[in-house]
N, C-alpha and C positions, 0 to 999 in steps of 0.2 A: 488208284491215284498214286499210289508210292512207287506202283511197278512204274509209272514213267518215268518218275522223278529220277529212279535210278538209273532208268535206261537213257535219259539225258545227260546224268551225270557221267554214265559210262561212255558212252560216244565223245564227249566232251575231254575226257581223258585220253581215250585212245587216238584222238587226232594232235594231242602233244606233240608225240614223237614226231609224228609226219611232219609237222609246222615244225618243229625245232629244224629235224633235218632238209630241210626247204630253205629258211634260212640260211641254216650252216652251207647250203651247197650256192645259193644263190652268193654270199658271203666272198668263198672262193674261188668261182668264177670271176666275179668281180675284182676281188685284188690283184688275181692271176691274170688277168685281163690288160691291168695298167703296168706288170711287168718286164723287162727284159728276159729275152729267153735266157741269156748268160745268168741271168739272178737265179731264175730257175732252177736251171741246170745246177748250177752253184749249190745248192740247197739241196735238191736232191742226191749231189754225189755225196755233201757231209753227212745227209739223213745215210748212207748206203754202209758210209765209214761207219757213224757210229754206232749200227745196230750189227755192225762184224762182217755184212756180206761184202764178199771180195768185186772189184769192179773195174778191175784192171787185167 
């Protein structure tokens, strides 16, 4: 009887990540979705500046 109990609780756990990252993706598709591409764009050349890689 304890062995299921753990083996539920372990299943139960390891499907966190998956469900978070599901969200999180579903998340960004959707914001990404309602955006202009110029925003985008825009965003990505600052993410580019400010981790140093050059993009010019």
């Amino acid at each position: 009887m304890k062995i299921e109990v753990k083996a539920v609780a372990a299943s139960r756990t390891a499907a966190l990540p998956a469900l978070f990252a599901l969200v999180l993706g579903a998340a960004i598709i959707t914001m990404t979705g309602h955006l202009q591409a110029s925003t985008l764009h825009d965003a990505a050349h600052d993410v580019r500046h400010a981790t140093g890689f050059p993009c010019h």
